[in-house]
C-alpha positions in Angstrom: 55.6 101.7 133.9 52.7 99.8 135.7 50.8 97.5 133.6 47.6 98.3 135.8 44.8 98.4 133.7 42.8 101.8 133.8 39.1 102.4 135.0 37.1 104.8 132.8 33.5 105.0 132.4 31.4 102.2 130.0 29.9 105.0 127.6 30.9 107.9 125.9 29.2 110.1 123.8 30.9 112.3 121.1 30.3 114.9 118.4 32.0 115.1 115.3 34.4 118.0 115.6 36.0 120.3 112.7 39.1 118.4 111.2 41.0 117.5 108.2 44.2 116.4 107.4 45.1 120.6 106.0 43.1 123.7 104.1 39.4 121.9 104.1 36.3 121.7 106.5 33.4 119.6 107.9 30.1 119.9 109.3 30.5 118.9 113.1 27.6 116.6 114.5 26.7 114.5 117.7 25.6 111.0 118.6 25.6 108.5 121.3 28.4 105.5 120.7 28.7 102.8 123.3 32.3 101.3 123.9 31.2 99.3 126.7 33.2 96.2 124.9 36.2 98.3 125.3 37.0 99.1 129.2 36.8 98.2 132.6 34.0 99.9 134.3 34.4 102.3 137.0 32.4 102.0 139.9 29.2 103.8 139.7 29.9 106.4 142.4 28.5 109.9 141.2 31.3 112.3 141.0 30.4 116.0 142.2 31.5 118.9 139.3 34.7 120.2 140.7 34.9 124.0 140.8 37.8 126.2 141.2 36.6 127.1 144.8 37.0 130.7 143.8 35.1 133.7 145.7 33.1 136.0 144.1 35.2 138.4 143.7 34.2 142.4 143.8 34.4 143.9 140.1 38.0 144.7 139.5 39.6 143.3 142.9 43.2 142.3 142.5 44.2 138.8 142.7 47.4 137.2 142.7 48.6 135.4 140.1 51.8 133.6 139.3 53.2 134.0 135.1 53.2 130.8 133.1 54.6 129.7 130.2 53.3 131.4 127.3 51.4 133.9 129.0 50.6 137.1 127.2 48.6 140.1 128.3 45.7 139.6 126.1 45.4 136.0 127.2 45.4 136.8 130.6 42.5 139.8 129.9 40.2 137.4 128.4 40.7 134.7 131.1 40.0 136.9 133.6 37.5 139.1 132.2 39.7 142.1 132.5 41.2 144.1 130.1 44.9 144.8 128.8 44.9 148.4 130.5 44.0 147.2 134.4 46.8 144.4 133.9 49.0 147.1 133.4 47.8 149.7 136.0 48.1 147.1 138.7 51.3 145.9 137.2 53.4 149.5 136.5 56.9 147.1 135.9 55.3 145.2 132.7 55.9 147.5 129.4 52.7 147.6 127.0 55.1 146.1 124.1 55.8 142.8 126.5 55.2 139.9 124.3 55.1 137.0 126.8 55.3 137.2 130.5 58.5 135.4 132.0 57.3 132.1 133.9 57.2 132.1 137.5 56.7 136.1 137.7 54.3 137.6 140.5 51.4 139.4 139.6 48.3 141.2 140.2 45.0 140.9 138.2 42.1 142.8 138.0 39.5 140.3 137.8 35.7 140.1 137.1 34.1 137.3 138.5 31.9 134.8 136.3 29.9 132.0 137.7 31.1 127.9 137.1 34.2 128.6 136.6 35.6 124.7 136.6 38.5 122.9 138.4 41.5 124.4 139.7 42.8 121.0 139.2 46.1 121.0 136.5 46.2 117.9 134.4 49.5 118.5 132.9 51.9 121.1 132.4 52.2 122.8 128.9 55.7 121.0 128.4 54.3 117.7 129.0 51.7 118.6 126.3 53.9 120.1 123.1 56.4 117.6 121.4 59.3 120.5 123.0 62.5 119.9 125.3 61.1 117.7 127.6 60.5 114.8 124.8 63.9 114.6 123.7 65.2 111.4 124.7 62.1 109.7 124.6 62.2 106.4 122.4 58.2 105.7 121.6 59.2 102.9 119.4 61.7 101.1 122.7 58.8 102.2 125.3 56.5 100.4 123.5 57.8 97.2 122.4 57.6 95.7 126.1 54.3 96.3 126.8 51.5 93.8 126.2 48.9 96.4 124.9 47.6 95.8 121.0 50.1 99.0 119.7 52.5 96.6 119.5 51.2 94.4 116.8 49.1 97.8 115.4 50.1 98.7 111.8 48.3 101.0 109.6 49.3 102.9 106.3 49.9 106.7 107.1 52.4 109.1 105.5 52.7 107.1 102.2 53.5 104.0 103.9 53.0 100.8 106.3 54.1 102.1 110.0 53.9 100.3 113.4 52.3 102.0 116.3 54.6 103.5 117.8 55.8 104.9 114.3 52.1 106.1 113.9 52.2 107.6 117.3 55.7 109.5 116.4 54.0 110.5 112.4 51.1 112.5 114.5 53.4 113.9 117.1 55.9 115.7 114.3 53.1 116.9 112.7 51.2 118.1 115.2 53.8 119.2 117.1 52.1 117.0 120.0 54.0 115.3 122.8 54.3 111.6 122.1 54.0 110.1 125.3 50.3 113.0 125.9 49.7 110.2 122.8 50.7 107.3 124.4 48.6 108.2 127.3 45.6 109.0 125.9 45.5 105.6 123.9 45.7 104.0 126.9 43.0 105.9 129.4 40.9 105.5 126.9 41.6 102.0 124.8 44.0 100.0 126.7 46.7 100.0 124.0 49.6 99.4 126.1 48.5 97.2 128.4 45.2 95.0 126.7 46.4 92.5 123.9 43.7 92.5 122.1 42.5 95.9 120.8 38.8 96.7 121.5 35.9 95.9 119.3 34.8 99.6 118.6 34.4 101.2 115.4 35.6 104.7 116.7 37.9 103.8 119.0 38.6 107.1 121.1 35.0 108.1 120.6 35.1 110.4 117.6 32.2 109.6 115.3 33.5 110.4 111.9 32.4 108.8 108.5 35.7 106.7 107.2 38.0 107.9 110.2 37.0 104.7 112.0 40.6 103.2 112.5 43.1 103.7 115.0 45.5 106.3 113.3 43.0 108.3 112.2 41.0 108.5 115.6 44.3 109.6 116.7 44.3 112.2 114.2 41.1 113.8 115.2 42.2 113.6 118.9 45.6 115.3 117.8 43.2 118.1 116.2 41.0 118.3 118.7 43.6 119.2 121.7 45.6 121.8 119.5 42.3 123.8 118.7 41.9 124.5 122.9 44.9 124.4 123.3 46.4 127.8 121.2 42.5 129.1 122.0 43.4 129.5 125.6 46.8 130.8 124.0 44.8 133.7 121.9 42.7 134.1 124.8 39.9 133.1 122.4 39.2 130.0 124.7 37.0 130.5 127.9 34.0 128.3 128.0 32.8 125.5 125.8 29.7 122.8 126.7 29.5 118.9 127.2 27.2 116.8 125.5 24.6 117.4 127.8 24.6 121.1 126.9 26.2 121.3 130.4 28.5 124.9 130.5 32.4 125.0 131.4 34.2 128.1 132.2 38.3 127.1 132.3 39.4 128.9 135.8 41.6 131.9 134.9 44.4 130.2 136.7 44.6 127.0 134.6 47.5 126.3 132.3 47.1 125.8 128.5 47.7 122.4 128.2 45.3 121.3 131.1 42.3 123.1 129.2 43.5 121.6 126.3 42.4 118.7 128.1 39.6 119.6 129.8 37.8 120.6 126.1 39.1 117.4 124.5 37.3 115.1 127.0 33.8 117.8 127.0 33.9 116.1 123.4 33.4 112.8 124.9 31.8 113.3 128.5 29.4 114.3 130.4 29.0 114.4 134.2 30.6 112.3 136.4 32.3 110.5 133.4 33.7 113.8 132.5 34.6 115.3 135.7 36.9 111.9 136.3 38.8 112.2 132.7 40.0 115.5 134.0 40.3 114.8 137.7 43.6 113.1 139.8 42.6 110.1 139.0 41.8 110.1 135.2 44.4 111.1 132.6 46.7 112.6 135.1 47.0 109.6 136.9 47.6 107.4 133.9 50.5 109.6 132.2 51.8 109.8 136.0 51.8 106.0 136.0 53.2 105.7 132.8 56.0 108.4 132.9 56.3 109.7 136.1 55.5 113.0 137.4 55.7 115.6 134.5 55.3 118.4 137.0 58.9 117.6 138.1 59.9 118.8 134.9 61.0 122.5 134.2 58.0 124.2 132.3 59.7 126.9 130.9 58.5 126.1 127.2 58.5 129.4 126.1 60.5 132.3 128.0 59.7 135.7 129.0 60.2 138.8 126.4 60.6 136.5 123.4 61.5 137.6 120.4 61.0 136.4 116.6 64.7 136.7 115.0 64.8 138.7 111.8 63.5 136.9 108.7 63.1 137.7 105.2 59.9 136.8 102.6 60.5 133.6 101.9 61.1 134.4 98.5 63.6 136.1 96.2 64.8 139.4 97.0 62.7 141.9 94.3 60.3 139.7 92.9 56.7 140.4 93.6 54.4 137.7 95.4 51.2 137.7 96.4 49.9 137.0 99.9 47.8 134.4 99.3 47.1 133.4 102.6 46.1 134.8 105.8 46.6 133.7 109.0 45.4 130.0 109.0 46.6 126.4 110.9 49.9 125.1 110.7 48.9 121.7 110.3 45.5 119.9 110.6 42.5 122.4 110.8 41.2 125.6 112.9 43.7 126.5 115.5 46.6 127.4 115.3 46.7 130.2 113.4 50.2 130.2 113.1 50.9 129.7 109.1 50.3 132.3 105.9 50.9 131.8 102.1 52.5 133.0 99.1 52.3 132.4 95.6 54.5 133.9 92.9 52.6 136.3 90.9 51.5 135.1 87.4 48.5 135.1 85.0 48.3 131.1 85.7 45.6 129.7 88.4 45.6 126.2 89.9 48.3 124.1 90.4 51.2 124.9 87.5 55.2 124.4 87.7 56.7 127.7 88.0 59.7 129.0 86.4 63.1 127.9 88.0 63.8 131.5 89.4 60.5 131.9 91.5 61.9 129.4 94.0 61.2 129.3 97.5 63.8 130.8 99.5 65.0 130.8 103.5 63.9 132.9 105.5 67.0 133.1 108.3 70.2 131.5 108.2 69.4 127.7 109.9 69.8 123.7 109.2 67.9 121.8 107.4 66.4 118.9 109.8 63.4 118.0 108.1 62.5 117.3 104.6 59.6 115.1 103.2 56.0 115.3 102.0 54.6 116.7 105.1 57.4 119.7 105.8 60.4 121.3 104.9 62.2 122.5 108.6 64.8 124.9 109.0 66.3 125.1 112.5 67.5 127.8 113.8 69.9 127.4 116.0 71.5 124.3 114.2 71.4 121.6 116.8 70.0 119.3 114.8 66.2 119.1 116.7 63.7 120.7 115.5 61.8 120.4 119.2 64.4 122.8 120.3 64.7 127.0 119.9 63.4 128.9 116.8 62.2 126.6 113.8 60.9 128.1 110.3 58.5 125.4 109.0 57.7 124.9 104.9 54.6 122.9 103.2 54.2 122.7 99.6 57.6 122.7 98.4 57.7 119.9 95.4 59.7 116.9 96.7 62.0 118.1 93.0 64.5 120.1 93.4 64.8 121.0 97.1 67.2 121.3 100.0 68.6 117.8 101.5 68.4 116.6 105.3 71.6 117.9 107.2 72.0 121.1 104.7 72.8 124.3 106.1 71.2 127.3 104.7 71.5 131.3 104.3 68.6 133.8 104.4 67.4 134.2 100.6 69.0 130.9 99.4 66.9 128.9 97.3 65.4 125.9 99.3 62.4 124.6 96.6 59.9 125.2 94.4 56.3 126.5 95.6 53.7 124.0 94.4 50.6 121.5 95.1 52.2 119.2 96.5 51.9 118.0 100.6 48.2 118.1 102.1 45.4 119.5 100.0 45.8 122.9 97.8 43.8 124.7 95.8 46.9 126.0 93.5 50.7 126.7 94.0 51.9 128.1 96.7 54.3 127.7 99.2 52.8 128.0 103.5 55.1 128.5 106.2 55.4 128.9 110.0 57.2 129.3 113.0 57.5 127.1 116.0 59.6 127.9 119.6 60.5 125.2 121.6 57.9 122.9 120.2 55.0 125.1 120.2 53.6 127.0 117.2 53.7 130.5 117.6 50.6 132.4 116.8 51.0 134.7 113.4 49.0 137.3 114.9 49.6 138.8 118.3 52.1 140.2 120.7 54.4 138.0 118.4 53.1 138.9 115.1 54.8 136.9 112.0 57.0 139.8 110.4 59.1 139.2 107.2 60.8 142.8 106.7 59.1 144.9 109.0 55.6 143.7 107.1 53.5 142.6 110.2 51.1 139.8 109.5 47.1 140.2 111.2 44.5 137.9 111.8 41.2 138.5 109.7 37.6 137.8 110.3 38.5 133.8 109.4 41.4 132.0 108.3 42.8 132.8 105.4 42.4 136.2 105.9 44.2 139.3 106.8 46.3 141.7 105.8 50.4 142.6 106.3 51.1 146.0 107.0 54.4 148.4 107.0 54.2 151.7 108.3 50.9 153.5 106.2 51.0 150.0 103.4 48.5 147.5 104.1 48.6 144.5 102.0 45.5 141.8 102.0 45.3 138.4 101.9 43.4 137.2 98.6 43.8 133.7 97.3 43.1 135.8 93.7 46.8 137.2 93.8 45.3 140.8 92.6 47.1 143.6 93.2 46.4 144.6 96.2 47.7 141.2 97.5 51.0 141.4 96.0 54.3 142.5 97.6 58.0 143.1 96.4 60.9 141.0 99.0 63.1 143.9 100.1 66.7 143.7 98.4 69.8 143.2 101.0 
């Protein structure tokens, strides 16, 4: 690690952006802030808008492309303003039922030109970006202690209690499911933390104008919110322009990775012009996680695999009682994207949060370990190595803290695991969420790897919350009301 102090710009400006801590909403807005107090300056040399340097391409010309990780069809339609059926004529060896494309795999893609289409530039590769493989090992707590930066000495109450920075760095990066050292990083670029002793006199300290989130953790919250929205965007291929404060447009280029645009969107909350175009360029946050941790791109990206599959899994509920689908497709943690999560509540005449009976408990969905159990998540890993960052993991809120599985206890599909409740984040009544994550990443409920529990296939709705599970001719839909047509009967073994 260098203890190099970083240049970035003297001003920022920022807009409010949609967050909260689980299930509730804001109003976004913008204003100027000035965190001149804060940095080094950068020299005042204009920096020109990088572009991809693409041509302009004739309607439907083929270009080459190279898979990545996480790449599925659709995605790869919307990037390139193409469709799903040209992929597939120009590439007769992919079937129509291929989930996600294996990394490193040659291709051809119709594509459709679109004017400023931005940098070709890649910040950081996807498994630099999710809290996956290429974290384990990583000690935030031993990185951080020799430094001189402020984090050090930084304490703050999150999770129900005191933590040190680098514990508040780890706290957002489990949740999250967010790469601590991406964290580590950012703090820096953009406050100094490991390398200035005395932490900057700025109310919102990474820029994020927010009434009451005007301390460290909680800017890091926002932040942590902010770059999972792009970044499973560009997943759903919902992702391909956004505009900087100036009202200036961005188009990601079609050949960008997800965790670079990730990037690129978190800074268009901050930046404008040449202040933007260095965040995202060699020199800005590249160079400072490069500094700090090396060269990520030497790193294997192979996050998530070609052709993956979602093991078999049950409701997460007891074989033969009747449920009701509560919840939609909706965040897994934190708010907007990604839609990875959907609810269930027992059926009853009761509304609000009540205790339920001791036989409607919660149940698992596959045989696993469990490897995390507290207020903010129930885990259940897959393939029982212990690490939740690692393979297949089947992820629980809202179990009551009474009456549920230990740490280190391994589990069969339909044993009991807890009761559904209020408890963990903000609910409206009891219920129990849950998720899946691969190798660190959420995986999107909807899409070429739908959520199915039984053969019942979850889909998106208009919004969150909403949608519907279907089985053959059955259609299910999502109603927080728990009326009949939202209720459904766990298959028995």
């Amino acid at each position: 690690m260098t203890n190099e102090k970083f240049k970035i710009t003297t001003a920022l400006k920022a807009i409010v952006i949609l967050f909260a801590v689980l299930i509730s909403s804001c109003t976004p807005g913008r204003s100027p802030i000035d965190l001149g107090s804060m940095i080094t300056p950068l020299a005042p040399t204009p920096i020109p808008a990088p572009t991809s340097g693409r041509p302009e391409y004739l309607p439907g010309e083929l270009v080459d492309y190279t898979a990545q990780s996480g790449d599925t069809l659709f995605a790869l339609a919307a990037r390139f303003n193409t469709t799903v059926d040209e992929i597939l004529q120009a590439n007769s060896f992919i079937p129509r039922e291929a989930t996600t494309m294996p990394p490193g795999m040659p291709m051809q893609i119709p594509i459709y030109y679109l004017p400023l289409w931005g940098t070709a530039f890649q910040s950081i590769p996807d498994s630099a970006f999710v809290n996956g493989p290429t974290q384990i090992g990583f000690n935030t707590s031993a990185f951080v202690s020799p430094t001189d930066g402020w984090l050090k000495t930084y304490r703050a109450y999150a999770g129900g209690k005191m933590r040190s920075g680098a514990e508040i760095v780890d706290y957002v990066a489990t949740n999250y499911s967010l790469s601590p050292r991406l964290l580590l990083a950012l703090l820096e670029y953009q406050a100094g933390a490991l390398t200035q002793p005395v932490r900057p006199d700025a109310k919102y300290l990474l820029g994020f104008r927010r009434v009451y989130y005007d301390n460290p953790y909680l800017q890091l919250i926002i932040a942590a919110n902010t770059l999972n929205n792009a970044y499973y965007e560009w997943r759903a291929g919902s992702l391909t322009e956004f505009e900087l404060p100036d009202g200036s447009l961005v188009r990601p280029d079609p050949w960008q990775n997800a965790g670079s645009v990730a990037l690129q969107y978190y800074f268009s909350r901050l930046y404008s012009g040449s202040d933007y175009y260095a965040s995202i360029g060699p020199e800005g946050l590249a160079r400072v996680y490069q500094d700090l941790f090396g060269d990520p791109w030497l790193d294997p990206d192979h996050s998530i695999p070609g052709s993956l599959q979602q093991p078999d899994l049950r409701f997460p509920f007891v074989a033969g009682q009747v449920w009701s689908y509560t919840g939609g497709p909706h965040t897994g943690w934190g708010t907007g994207e990604p839609l990875a999560a959907v609810d269930f509540a027992p059926a009853s005449n009761n509304s609000g949060c009540w205790t339920v009976p001791k036989d409607l408990y919660a149940t698992a969905m596959a045989d696993g370990l469990i490897v995390r159990s507290d207020i903010d998540g129930l885990v259940i890993d897959l393939d029982k190595d212990g690490d939740e960052r690692t393979g297949w993991v089947l992820y629980y809120l809202h179990l009551a803290l009474s009456g549920r599985v230990p740490i280190g206890q391994e589990v069969t599909a339909g044993q009991p695991i807890g009761y559904p409740s209020c408890e963990g984040g903000s609910s409206t009544g009891t219920h129990v969420h849950v998720a899946r994550k691969y190798n660190g990443e959420w995986i999107l409920a909807d899409g070429p790897l739908a959520f199915k529990f039984e053969d019942w296939v979850v889909h998106n709705g208009r919004k969150a919350y909403e949608g519907t599970l279907t089985r053959g001719p059955l259609t299910i839909t999502a109603c927080s009301c728990g009326d009949a047509g939202s209720q459904v009967v766990a298959d028995l073994p």
